[in-house]
C-alpha positions in Angstrom: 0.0 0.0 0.0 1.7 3.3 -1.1 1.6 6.1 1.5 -0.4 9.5 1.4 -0.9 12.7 2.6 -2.8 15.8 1.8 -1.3 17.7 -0.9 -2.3 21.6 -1.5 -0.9 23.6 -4.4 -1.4 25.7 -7.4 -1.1 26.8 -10.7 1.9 29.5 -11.8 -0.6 32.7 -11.6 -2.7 31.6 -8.9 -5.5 31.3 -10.5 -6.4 28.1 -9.4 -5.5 26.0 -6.2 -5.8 22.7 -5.2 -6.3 20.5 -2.1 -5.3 16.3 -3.2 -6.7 14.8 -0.1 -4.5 11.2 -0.5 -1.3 12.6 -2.6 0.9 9.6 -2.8 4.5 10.1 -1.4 5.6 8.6 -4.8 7.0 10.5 -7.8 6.7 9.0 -11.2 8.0 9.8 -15.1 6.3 9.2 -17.8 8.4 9.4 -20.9 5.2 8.7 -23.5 5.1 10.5 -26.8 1.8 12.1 -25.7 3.2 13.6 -22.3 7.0 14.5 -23.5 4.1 16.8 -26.1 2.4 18.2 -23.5 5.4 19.2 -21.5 8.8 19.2 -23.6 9.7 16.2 -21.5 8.9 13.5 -19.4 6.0 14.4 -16.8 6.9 14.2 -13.3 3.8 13.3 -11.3 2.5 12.0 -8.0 -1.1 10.0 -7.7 -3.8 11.9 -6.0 -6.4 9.6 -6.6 -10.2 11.2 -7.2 -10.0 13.2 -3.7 -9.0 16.5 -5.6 -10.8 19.8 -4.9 -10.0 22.6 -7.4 -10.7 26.4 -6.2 -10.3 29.7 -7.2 -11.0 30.6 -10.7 -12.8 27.6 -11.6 -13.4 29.0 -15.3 -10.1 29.3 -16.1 -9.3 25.3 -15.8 -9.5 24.2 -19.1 -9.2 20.3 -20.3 -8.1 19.0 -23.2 -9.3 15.3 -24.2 -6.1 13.7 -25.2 -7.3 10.4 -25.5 -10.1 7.7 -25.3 -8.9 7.1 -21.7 -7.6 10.4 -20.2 -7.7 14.2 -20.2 -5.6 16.8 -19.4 -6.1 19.9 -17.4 -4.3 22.9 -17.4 -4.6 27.1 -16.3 -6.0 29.1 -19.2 -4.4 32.2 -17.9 -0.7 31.0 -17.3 -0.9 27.4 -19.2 0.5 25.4 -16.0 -0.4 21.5 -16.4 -2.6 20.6 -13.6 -3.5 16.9 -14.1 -3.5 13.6 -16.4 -6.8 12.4 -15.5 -8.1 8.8 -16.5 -11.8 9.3 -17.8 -13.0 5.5 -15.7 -11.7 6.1 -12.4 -11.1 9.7 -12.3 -7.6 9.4 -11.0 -5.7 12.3 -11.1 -2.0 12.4 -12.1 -0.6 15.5 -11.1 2.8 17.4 -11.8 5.1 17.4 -8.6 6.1 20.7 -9.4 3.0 22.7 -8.4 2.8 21.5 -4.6 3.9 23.5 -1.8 5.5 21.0 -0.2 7.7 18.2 -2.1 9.3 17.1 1.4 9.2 13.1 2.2 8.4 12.5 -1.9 10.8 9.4 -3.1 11.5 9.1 -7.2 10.4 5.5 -7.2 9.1 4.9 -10.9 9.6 5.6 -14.3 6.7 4.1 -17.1 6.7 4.1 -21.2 10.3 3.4 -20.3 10.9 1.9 -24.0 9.5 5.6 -25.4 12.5 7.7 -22.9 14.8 9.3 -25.9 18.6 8.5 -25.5 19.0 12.3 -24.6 18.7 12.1 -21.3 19.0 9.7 -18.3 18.1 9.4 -14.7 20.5 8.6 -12.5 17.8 7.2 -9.1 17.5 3.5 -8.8 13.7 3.1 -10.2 10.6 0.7 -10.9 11.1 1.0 -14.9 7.9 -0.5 -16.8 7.3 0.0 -20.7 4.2 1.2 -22.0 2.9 -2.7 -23.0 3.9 -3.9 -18.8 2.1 -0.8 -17.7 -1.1 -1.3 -19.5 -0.8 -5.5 -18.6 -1.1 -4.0 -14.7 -4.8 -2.4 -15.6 -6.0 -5.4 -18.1 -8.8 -7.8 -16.6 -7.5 -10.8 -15.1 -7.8 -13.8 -18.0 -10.1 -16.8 -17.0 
């Protein structure tokens, strides 16, 4: 069982804050096509599961439907990334960089592993899964 905490934060301008009530003390990277797109590299997130309240300037977060299982949510006024969420569970992925507090958060896992370009390497000792074993971990179990 992964350990949480709450998690508060927000977006570069302000405009919108969060509260993750069960922000896992694990950081991932995804090096997919799609997110390396959405950021310039490989996205940097923590779980926070669907406990996530969003406040402030609630018509300023904007999602972008970025595939038949996810969307992505982001600031309209300064364009900060604010979650990878799956459309089934609602699960929220959420950049590491936009909480106040990163104390206690461990690098522990790195996914699409076989989609990382050869520009760049992490040095921590990780979990590495490619993008077929991470998608085997959500498939039903065969009878």
């Amino acid at each position: 069982m992964l350990e949480t905490r709450v998690g508060t934060g927000s977006c570069l301008c302000g405009a919108i804050s969060f509260t993750a009530k069960k922000m896992t003390t694990s950081v991932a990277a995804c090096h997919c096509n799609s997110c390396r797109k959405w950021g310039g590299s490989a996205f940097m997130e923590v779980n926070c599961g669907v406990e996530v309240k969003f406040r402030g300037s609630l018509d300023k977060l904007s999602v972008f439907d970025s595939s038949e299982w996810a969307e992505r949510g982001f600031c309209s006024v300064c364009g900060s990334h604010l979650f990878y969420r799956l459309k089934g569970t609602q699960e929220h992925m959420m950049p590491v960089g936009l909480f106040d507090d990163d104390s206690e958060l461990v690098f522990q896992r790195q996914v699409f592993i076989d989609e990382k370009p050869q520009y760049y390497q992490y040095s921590n000792k990780t979990e590495d899964l490619t993008g077929e074993e991470l998608f085997a971990q959500f498939a039903p179990p065969q009878d």
